[in-house]
C-alpha positions in Angstrom: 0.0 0.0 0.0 1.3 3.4 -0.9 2.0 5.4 1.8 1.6 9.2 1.5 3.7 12.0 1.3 3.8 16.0 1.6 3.8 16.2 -2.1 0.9 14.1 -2.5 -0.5 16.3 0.3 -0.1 19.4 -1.7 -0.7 17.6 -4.7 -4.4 16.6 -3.1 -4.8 20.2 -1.7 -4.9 21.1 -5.3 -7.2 18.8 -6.7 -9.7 19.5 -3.7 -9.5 23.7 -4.1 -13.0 24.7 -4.6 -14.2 22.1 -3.3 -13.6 22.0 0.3 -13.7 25.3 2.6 -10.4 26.5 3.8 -11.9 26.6 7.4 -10.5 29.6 10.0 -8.1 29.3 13.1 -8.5 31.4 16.1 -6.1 31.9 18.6 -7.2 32.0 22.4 -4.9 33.8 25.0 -3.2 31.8 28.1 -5.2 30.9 30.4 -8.5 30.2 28.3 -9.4 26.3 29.5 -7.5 26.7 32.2 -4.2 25.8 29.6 -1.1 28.4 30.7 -0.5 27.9 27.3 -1.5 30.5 24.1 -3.2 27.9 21.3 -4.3 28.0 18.4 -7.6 26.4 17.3 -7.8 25.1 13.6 -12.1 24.7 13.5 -12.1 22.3 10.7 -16.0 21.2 12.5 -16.7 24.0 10.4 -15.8 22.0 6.7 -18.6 20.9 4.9 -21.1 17.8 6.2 -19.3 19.2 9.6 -16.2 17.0 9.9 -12.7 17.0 7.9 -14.0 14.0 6.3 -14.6 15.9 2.9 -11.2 16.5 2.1 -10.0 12.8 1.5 -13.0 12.0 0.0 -13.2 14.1 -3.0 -9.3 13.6 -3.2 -9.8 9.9 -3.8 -13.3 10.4 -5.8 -11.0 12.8 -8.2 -8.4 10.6 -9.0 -10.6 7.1 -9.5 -13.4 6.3 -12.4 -16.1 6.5 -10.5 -18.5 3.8 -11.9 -22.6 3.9 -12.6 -23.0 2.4 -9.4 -21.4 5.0 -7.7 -19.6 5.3 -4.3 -20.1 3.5 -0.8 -18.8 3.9 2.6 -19.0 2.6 6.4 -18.9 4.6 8.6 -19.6 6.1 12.3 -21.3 8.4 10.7 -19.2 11.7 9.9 -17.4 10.0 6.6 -21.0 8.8 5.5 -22.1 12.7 5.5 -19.1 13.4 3.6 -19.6 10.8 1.0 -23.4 11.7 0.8 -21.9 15.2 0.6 -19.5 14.4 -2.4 -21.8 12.5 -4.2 -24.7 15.1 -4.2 -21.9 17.7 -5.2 -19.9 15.6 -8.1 -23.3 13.9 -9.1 -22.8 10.0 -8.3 -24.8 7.9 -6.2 -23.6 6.8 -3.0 -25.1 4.1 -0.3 -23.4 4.0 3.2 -23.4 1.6 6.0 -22.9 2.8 9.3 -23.4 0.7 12.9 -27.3 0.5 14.8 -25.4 2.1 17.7 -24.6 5.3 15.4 -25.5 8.4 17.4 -28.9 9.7 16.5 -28.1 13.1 15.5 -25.8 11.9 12.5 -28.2 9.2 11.4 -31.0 12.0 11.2 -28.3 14.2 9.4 -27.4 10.6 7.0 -31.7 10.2 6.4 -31.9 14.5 5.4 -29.5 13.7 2.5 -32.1 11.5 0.6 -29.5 8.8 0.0 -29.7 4.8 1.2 -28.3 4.6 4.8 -28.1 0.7 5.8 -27.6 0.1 9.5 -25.9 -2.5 10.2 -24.1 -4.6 13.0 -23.0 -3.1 16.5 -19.9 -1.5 15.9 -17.7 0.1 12.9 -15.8 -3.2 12.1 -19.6 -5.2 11.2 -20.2 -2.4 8.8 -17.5 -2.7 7.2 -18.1 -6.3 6.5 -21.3 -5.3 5.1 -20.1 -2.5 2.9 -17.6 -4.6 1.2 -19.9 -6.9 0.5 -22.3 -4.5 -1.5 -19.5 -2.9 -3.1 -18.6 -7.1 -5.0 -21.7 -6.9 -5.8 -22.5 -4.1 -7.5 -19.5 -2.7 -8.4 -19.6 0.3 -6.5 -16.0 2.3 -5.8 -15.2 1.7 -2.0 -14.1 4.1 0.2 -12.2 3.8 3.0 -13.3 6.1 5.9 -9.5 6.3 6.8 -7.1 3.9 5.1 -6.8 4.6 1.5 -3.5 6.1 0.1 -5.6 9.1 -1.4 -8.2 9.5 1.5 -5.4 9.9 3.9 -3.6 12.8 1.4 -6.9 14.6 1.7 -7.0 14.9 5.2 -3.3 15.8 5.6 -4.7 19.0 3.6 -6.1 19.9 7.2 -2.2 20.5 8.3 -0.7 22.2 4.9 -3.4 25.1 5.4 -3.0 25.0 9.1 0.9 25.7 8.3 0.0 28.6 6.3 -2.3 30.5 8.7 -0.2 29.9 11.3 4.1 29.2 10.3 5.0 29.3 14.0 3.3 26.5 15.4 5.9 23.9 17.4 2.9 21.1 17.8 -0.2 20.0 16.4 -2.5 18.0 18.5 -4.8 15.5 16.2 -7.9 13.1 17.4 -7.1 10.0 16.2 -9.1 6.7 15.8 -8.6 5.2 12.9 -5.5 7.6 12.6 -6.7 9.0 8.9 -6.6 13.0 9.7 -3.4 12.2 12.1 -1.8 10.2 9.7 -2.2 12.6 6.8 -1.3 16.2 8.7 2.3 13.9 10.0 2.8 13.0 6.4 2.4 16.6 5.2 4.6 18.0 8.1 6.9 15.3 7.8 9.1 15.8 10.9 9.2 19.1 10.7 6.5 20.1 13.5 5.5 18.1 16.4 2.5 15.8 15.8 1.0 14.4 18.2 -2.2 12.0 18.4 -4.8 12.2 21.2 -6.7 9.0 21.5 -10.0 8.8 23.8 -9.8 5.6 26.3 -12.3 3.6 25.5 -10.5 3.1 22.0 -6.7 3.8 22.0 -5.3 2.3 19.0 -2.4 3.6 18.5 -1.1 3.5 21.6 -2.2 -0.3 21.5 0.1 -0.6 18.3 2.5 0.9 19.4 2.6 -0.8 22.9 2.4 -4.5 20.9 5.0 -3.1 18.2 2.4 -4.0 16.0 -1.4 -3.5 14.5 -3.8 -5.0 17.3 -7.2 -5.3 17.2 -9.0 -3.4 20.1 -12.3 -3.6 22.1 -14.2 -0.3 21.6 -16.5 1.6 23.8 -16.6 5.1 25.3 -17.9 8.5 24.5 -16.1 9.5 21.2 -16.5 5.5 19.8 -19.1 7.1 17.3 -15.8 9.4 15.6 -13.0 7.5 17.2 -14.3 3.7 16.9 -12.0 1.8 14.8 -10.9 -1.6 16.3 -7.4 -1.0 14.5 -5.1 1.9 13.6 -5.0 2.0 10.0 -2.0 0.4 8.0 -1.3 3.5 6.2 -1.0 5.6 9.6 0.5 3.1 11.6 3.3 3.4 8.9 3.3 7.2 9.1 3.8 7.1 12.9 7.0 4.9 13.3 8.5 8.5 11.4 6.4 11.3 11.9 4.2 11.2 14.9 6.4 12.0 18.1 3.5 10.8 20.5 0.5 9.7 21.6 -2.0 10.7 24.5 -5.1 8.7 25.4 -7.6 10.8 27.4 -10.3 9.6 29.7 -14.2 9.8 28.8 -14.8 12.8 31.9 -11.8 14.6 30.4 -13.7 15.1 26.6 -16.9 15.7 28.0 -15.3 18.4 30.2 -13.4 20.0 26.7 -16.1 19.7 25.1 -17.8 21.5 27.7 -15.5 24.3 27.9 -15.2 25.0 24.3 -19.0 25.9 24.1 -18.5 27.9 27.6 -15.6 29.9 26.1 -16.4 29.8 22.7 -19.8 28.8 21.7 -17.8 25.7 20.0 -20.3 22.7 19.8 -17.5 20.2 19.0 -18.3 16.5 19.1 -16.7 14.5 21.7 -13.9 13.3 19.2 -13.2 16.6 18.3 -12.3 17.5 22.1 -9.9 15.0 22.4 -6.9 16.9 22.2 -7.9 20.3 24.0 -8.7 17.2 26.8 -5.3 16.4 26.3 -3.9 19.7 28.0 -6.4 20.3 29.7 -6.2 16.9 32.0 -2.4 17.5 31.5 -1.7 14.7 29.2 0.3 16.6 26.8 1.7 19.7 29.0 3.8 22.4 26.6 6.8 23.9 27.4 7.7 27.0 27.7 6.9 29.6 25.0 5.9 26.1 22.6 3.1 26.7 20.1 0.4 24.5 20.4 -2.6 24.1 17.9 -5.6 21.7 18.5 -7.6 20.5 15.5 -11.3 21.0 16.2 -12.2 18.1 13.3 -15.7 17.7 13.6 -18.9 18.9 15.1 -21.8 16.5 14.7 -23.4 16.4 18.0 -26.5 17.7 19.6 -26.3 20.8 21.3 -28.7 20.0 23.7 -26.3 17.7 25.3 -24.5 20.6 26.2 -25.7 23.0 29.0 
Protein backbone atom coordinates (compact mmCIF):
# COMPACT_ATOMS: atom_id res chain seq x y z
CA UNK A 1 0.00 0.00 0.00
CA UNK A 2 1.28 3.36 -0.87
CA UNK A 3 2.00 5.36 1.77
CA UNK A 4 1.62 9.22 1.54
CA UNK A 5 3.71 12.00 1.33
CA UNK A 6 3.83 15.96 1.61
CA UNK A 7 3.80 16.15 -2.11
CA UNK A 8 0.94 14.07 -2.55
CA UNK A 9 -0.45 16.30 0.31
CA UNK A 10 -0.05 19.40 -1.71
CA UNK A 11 -0.68 17.60 -4.71
CA UNK A 12 -4.37 16.56 -3.11
CA UNK A 13 -4.81 20.16 -1.69
CA UNK A 14 -4.85 21.14 -5.32
CA UNK A 15 -7.22 18.82 -6.68
CA UNK A 16 -9.72 19.50 -3.74
CA UNK A 17 -9.49 23.70 -4.11
CA UNK A 18 -13.01 24.69 -4.56
CA UNK A 19 -14.19 22.05 -3.27
CA UNK A 20 -13.61 22.01 0.33
CA UNK A 21 -13.69 25.28 2.63
CA UNK A 22 -10.41 26.51 3.80
CA UNK A 23 -11.87 26.61 7.37
CA UNK A 24 -10.54 29.55 9.97
CA UNK A 25 -8.07 29.32 13.11
CA UNK A 26 -8.53 31.36 16.13
CA UNK A 27 -6.06 31.87 18.58
CA UNK A 28 -7.20 31.97 22.44
CA UNK A 29 -4.85 33.75 25.04
CA UNK A 30 -3.19 31.78 28.12
CA UNK A 31 -5.16 30.95 30.36
CA UNK A 32 -8.47 30.19 28.31
CA UNK A 33 -9.40 26.32 29.45
CA UNK A 34 -7.52 26.72 32.20
CA UNK A 35 -4.17 25.85 29.60
CA UNK A 36 -1.14 28.43 30.71
CA UNK A 37 -0.53 27.87 27.34
CA UNK A 38 -1.45 30.50 24.09
CA UNK A 39 -3.21 27.85 21.29
CA UNK A 40 -4.32 28.02 18.41
CA UNK A 41 -7.59 26.45 17.28
CA UNK A 42 -7.82 25.06 13.65
CA UNK A 43 -12.10 24.68 13.49
CA UNK A 44 -12.15 22.25 10.74
CA UNK A 45 -15.99 21.18 12.53
CA UNK A 46 -16.69 23.97 10.38
CA UNK A 47 -15.85 21.97 6.72
CA UNK A 48 -18.61 20.89 4.91
CA UNK A 49 -21.13 17.76 6.23
CA UNK A 50 -19.30 19.19 9.64
CA UNK A 51 -16.16 16.97 9.85
CA UNK A 52 -12.69 16.98 7.88
CA UNK A 53 -13.97 13.98 6.32
CA UNK A 54 -14.63 15.90 2.86
CA UNK A 55 -11.16 16.48 2.12
CA UNK A 56 -9.97 12.80 1.54
CA UNK A 57 -13.05 11.96 -0.01
CA UNK A 58 -13.24 14.11 -3.05
CA UNK A 59 -9.31 13.60 -3.25
CA UNK A 60 -9.84 9.94 -3.81
CA UNK A 61 -13.31 10.42 -5.81
CA UNK A 62 -11.05 12.84 -8.24
CA UNK A 63 -8.43 10.56 -8.99
CA UNK A 64 -10.61 7.13 -9.45
CA UNK A 65 -13.38 6.34 -12.42
CA UNK A 66 -16.08 6.54 -10.51
CA UNK A 67 -18.55 3.85 -11.89
CA UNK A 68 -22.58 3.88 -12.63
CA UNK A 69 -23.05 2.39 -9.43
CA UNK A 70 -21.37 4.98 -7.68
CA UNK A 71 -19.65 5.26 -4.27
CA UNK A 72 -20.08 3.45 -0.83
CA UNK A 73 -18.78 3.88 2.58
CA UNK A 74 -18.95 2.64 6.41
CA UNK A 75 -18.86 4.62 8.61
CA UNK A 76 -19.64 6.07 12.33
CA UNK A 77 -21.28 8.45 10.74
CA UNK A 78 -19.20 11.71 9.92
CA UNK A 79 -17.37 9.99 6.64
CA UNK A 80 -21.01 8.82 5.48
CA UNK A 81 -22.12 12.69 5.54
CA UNK A 82 -19.11 13.36 3.65
CA UNK A 83 -19.59 10.85 0.99
CA UNK A 84 -23.39 11.68 0.76
CA UNK A 85 -21.89 15.21 0.58
CA UNK A 86 -19.51 14.36 -2.41
CA UNK A 87 -21.79 12.45 -4.23
CA UNK A 88 -24.72 15.08 -4.17
CA UNK A 89 -21.89 17.70 -5.20
CA UNK A 90 -19.90 15.55 -8.09
CA UNK A 91 -23.29 13.90 -9.07
CA UNK A 92 -22.84 9.96 -8.35
CA UNK A 93 -24.83 7.86 -6.23
CA UNK A 94 -23.58 6.80 -3.03
CA UNK A 95 -25.09 4.06 -0.32
CA UNK A 96 -23.35 3.99 3.18
CA UNK A 97 -23.37 1.64 6.01
CA UNK A 98 -22.89 2.78 9.34
CA UNK A 99 -23.44 0.71 12.91
CA UNK A 100 -27.26 0.48 14.83
CA UNK A 101 -25.38 2.09 17.66
CA UNK A 102 -24.61 5.34 15.37
CA UNK A 103 -25.49 8.45 17.41
CA UNK A 104 -28.87 9.66 16.52
CA UNK A 105 -28.08 13.06 15.49
CA UNK A 106 -25.77 11.95 12.52
CA UNK A 107 -28.16 9.15 11.39
CA UNK A 108 -31.01 11.96 11.19
CA UNK A 109 -28.32 14.18 9.38
CA UNK A 110 -27.39 10.65 6.99
CA UNK A 111 -31.69 10.15 6.43
CA UNK A 112 -31.93 14.53 5.43
CA UNK A 113 -29.52 13.69 2.50
CA UNK A 114 -32.06 11.50 0.61
CA UNK A 115 -29.52 8.77 -0.03
CA UNK A 116 -29.69 4.79 1.24
CA UNK A 117 -28.29 4.61 4.80
CA UNK A 118 -28.06 0.73 5.77
CA UNK A 119 -27.62 0.07 9.55
CA UNK A 120 -25.95 -2.55 10.18
CA UNK A 121 -24.10 -4.57 13.04
CA UNK A 122 -22.97 -3.14 16.45
CA UNK A 123 -19.90 -1.46 15.92
CA UNK A 124 -17.71 0.05 12.88
CA UNK A 125 -15.81 -3.21 12.07
CA UNK A 126 -19.57 -5.24 11.16
CA UNK A 127 -20.19 -2.45 8.80
CA UNK A 128 -17.46 -2.65 7.20
CA UNK A 129 -18.13 -6.30 6.48
CA UNK A 130 -21.30 -5.33 5.11
CA UNK A 131 -20.08 -2.49 2.86
CA UNK A 132 -17.56 -4.57 1.20
CA UNK A 133 -19.91 -6.90 0.49
CA UNK A 134 -22.31 -4.53 -1.48
CA UNK A 135 -19.46 -2.90 -3.12
CA UNK A 136 -18.63 -7.08 -4.99
CA UNK A 137 -21.66 -6.89 -5.76
CA UNK A 138 -22.49 -4.14 -7.49
CA UNK A 139 -19.51 -2.72 -8.37
CA UNK A 140 -19.64 0.27 -6.52
CA UNK A 141 -16.05 2.25 -5.83
CA UNK A 142 -15.24 1.69 -2.05
CA UNK A 143 -14.15 4.09 0.18
CA UNK A 144 -12.20 3.79 2.96
CA UNK A 145 -13.29 6.07 5.92
CA UNK A 146 -9.49 6.27 6.76
CA UNK A 147 -7.13 3.89 5.07
CA UNK A 148 -6.81 4.58 1.46
CA UNK A 149 -3.47 6.15 0.11
CA UNK A 150 -5.59 9.14 -1.35
CA UNK A 151 -8.15 9.49 1.48
CA UNK A 152 -5.41 9.89 3.95
CA UNK A 153 -3.62 12.85 1.43
CA UNK A 154 -6.93 14.58 1.70
CA UNK A 155 -7.02 14.85 5.17
CA UNK A 156 -3.29 15.81 5.60
CA UNK A 157 -4.72 18.95 3.64
CA UNK A 158 -6.08 19.93 7.24
CA UNK A 159 -2.20 20.48 8.34
CA UNK A 160 -0.74 22.20 4.90
CA UNK A 161 -3.43 25.13 5.37
CA UNK A 162 -2.98 25.00 9.15
CA UNK A 163 0.89 25.66 8.31
CA UNK A 164 -0.02 28.56 6.26
CA UNK A 165 -2.34 30.46 8.71
CA UNK A 166 -0.21 29.90 11.27
CA UNK A 167 4.10 29.20 10.32
CA UNK A 168 5.00 29.32 13.97
CA UNK A 169 3.28 26.54 15.37
CA UNK A 170 5.87 23.87 17.45
CA UNK A 171 2.93 21.09 17.85
CA UNK A 172 -0.20 20.04 16.42
CA UNK A 173 -2.52 18.03 18.51
CA UNK A 174 -4.78 15.50 16.24
CA UNK A 175 -7.91 13.14 17.39
CA UNK A 176 -7.09 10.00 16.16
CA UNK A 177 -9.12 6.72 15.76
CA UNK A 178 -8.56 5.17 12.93
CA UNK A 179 -5.48 7.57 12.56
CA UNK A 180 -6.72 9.02 8.91
CA UNK A 181 -6.63 13.00 9.68
CA UNK A 182 -3.36 12.16 12.12
CA UNK A 183 -1.78 10.16 9.66
CA UNK A 184 -2.19 12.56 6.78
CA UNK A 185 -1.32 16.16 8.67
CA UNK A 186 2.34 13.94 10.01
CA UNK A 187 2.84 12.97 6.37
CA UNK A 188 2.42 16.59 5.24
CA UNK A 189 4.61 18.05 8.11
CA UNK A 190 6.94 15.32 7.81
CA UNK A 191 9.07 15.76 10.93
CA UNK A 192 9.16 19.08 10.68
CA UNK A 193 6.54 20.13 13.46
CA UNK A 194 5.55 18.08 16.43
CA UNK A 195 2.47 15.76 15.75
CA UNK A 196 1.03 14.40 18.24
CA UNK A 197 -2.18 12.05 18.39
CA UNK A 198 -4.77 12.21 21.16
CA UNK A 199 -6.65 9.04 21.54
CA UNK A 200 -10.01 8.79 23.84
CA UNK A 201 -9.79 5.59 26.32
CA UNK A 202 -12.33 3.58 25.52
CA UNK A 203 -10.50 3.15 22.00
CA UNK A 204 -6.70 3.84 21.98
CA UNK A 205 -5.34 2.34 19.04
CA UNK A 206 -2.35 3.58 18.54
CA UNK A 207 -1.15 3.46 21.64
CA UNK A 208 -2.18 -0.34 21.54
CA UNK A 209 0.05 -0.56 18.31
CA UNK A 210 2.54 0.89 19.41
CA UNK A 211 2.60 -0.84 22.94
CA UNK A 212 2.45 -4.54 20.86
CA UNK A 213 4.97 -3.15 18.18
CA UNK A 214 2.42 -3.96 15.99
CA UNK A 215 -1.41 -3.52 14.45
CA UNK A 216 -3.76 -4.95 17.28
CA UNK A 217 -7.23 -5.25 17.23
CA UNK A 218 -8.95 -3.40 20.11
CA UNK A 219 -12.32 -3.63 22.06
CA UNK A 220 -14.18 -0.34 21.64
CA UNK A 221 -16.48 1.65 23.85
CA UNK A 222 -16.62 5.11 25.32
CA UNK A 223 -17.90 8.48 24.54
CA UNK A 224 -16.13 9.50 21.19
CA UNK A 225 -16.53 5.53 19.85
CA UNK A 226 -19.06 7.13 17.35
CA UNK A 227 -15.84 9.39 15.59
CA UNK A 228 -12.98 7.45 17.19
CA UNK A 229 -14.30 3.72 16.89
CA UNK A 230 -12.05 1.84 14.85
CA UNK A 231 -10.89 -1.60 16.26
CA UNK A 232 -7.45 -0.95 14.52
CA UNK A 233 -5.07 1.91 13.60
CA UNK A 234 -4.97 1.97 10.04
CA UNK A 235 -1.98 0.41 7.96
CA UNK A 236 -1.31 3.50 6.19
CA UNK A 237 -1.04 5.57 9.61
CA UNK A 238 0.55 3.09 11.56
CA UNK A 239 3.34 3.36 8.89
CA UNK A 240 3.28 7.24 9.10
CA UNK A 241 3.83 7.07 12.90
CA UNK A 242 7.01 4.94 13.32
CA UNK A 243 8.52 8.53 11.41
CA UNK A 244 6.39 11.30 11.92
CA UNK A 245 4.23 11.17 14.86
CA UNK A 246 6.38 11.97 18.10
CA UNK A 247 3.51 10.82 20.55
CA UNK A 248 0.47 9.67 21.56
CA UNK A 249 -1.96 10.66 24.54
CA UNK A 250 -5.12 8.73 25.36
CA UNK A 251 -7.63 10.79 27.44
CA UNK A 252 -10.26 9.56 29.65
CA UNK A 253 -14.18 9.83 28.76
CA UNK A 254 -14.78 12.76 31.92
CA UNK A 255 -11.84 14.63 30.43
CA UNK A 256 -13.65 15.06 26.65
CA UNK A 257 -16.88 15.71 28.04
CA UNK A 258 -15.28 18.39 30.24
CA UNK A 259 -13.40 19.97 26.69
CA UNK A 260 -16.13 19.66 25.08
CA UNK A 261 -17.84 21.49 27.66
CA UNK A 262 -15.53 24.35 27.93
CA UNK A 263 -15.18 25.00 24.27
CA UNK A 264 -19.03 25.89 24.09
CA UNK A 265 -18.48 27.90 27.57
CA UNK A 266 -15.55 29.90 26.08
CA UNK A 267 -16.36 29.80 22.69
CA UNK A 268 -19.79 28.83 21.66
CA UNK A 269 -17.80 25.74 19.96
CA UNK A 270 -20.33 22.73 19.81
CA UNK A 271 -17.51 20.16 18.96
CA UNK A 272 -18.28 16.55 19.10
CA UNK A 273 -16.68 14.46 21.69
CA UNK A 274 -13.85 13.26 19.24
CA UNK A 275 -13.21 16.56 18.26
CA UNK A 276 -12.33 17.48 22.13
CA UNK A 277 -9.95 14.97 22.35
CA UNK A 278 -6.86 16.95 22.21
CA UNK A 279 -7.86 20.29 24.02
CA UNK A 280 -8.71 17.21 26.76
CA UNK A 281 -5.26 16.42 26.26
CA UNK A 282 -3.86 19.66 27.97
CA UNK A 283 -6.38 20.33 29.72
CA UNK A 284 -6.18 16.91 31.96
CA UNK A 285 -2.39 17.51 31.45
CA UNK A 286 -1.71 14.68 29.24
CA UNK A 287 0.34 16.56 26.77
CA UNK A 288 1.69 19.69 29.04
CA UNK A 289 3.78 22.41 26.59
CA UNK A 290 6.76 23.94 27.41
CA UNK A 291 7.70 27.04 27.66
CA UNK A 292 6.87 29.56 24.97
CA UNK A 293 5.89 26.08 22.58
CA UNK A 294 3.09 26.74 20.10
CA UNK A 295 0.35 24.52 20.41
CA UNK A 296 -2.58 24.13 17.87
CA UNK A 297 -5.58 21.70 18.45
CA UNK A 298 -7.62 20.47 15.49
CA UNK A 299 -11.29 20.98 16.17
CA UNK A 300 -12.25 18.15 13.31
CA UNK A 301 -15.72 17.70 13.57
CA UNK A 302 -18.94 18.91 15.10
CA UNK A 303 -21.79 16.48 14.71
CA UNK A 304 -23.42 16.41 18.03
CA UNK A 305 -26.48 17.72 19.65
CA UNK A 306 -26.30 20.85 21.33
CA UNK A 307 -28.71 19.98 23.72
CA UNK A 308 -26.34 17.65 25.27
CA UNK A 309 -24.55 20.56 26.18
CA UNK A 310 -25.65 23.02 29.02
Amino acid sequence: MKVPTSDDVAAAADRIHGHVRRTPVIEVSPGTFGVDAPLVLKLELLQHSGSFKPRGIFNRALTQDVPAAGMVIASGGNAALALLHVGRQLGHPVEVFVPETGPAVKIAKLRRYGAPVHQVGRDFAEAVVACERRAAETGALLMHAYDQPAVVAGQGTVGLELEQQCPDVDTVLVACGGGGLVGGIAAWFDGRVRVVAVEAAGSPTLAAARAAGERVTISVGGVAADALGASQIGAIAWEIAQRAIDDVVVVPGEAILDARQRLWDELRICAEPGAAAPLAALIDGGYVPAANERVAVVVCGGNSDPATLT
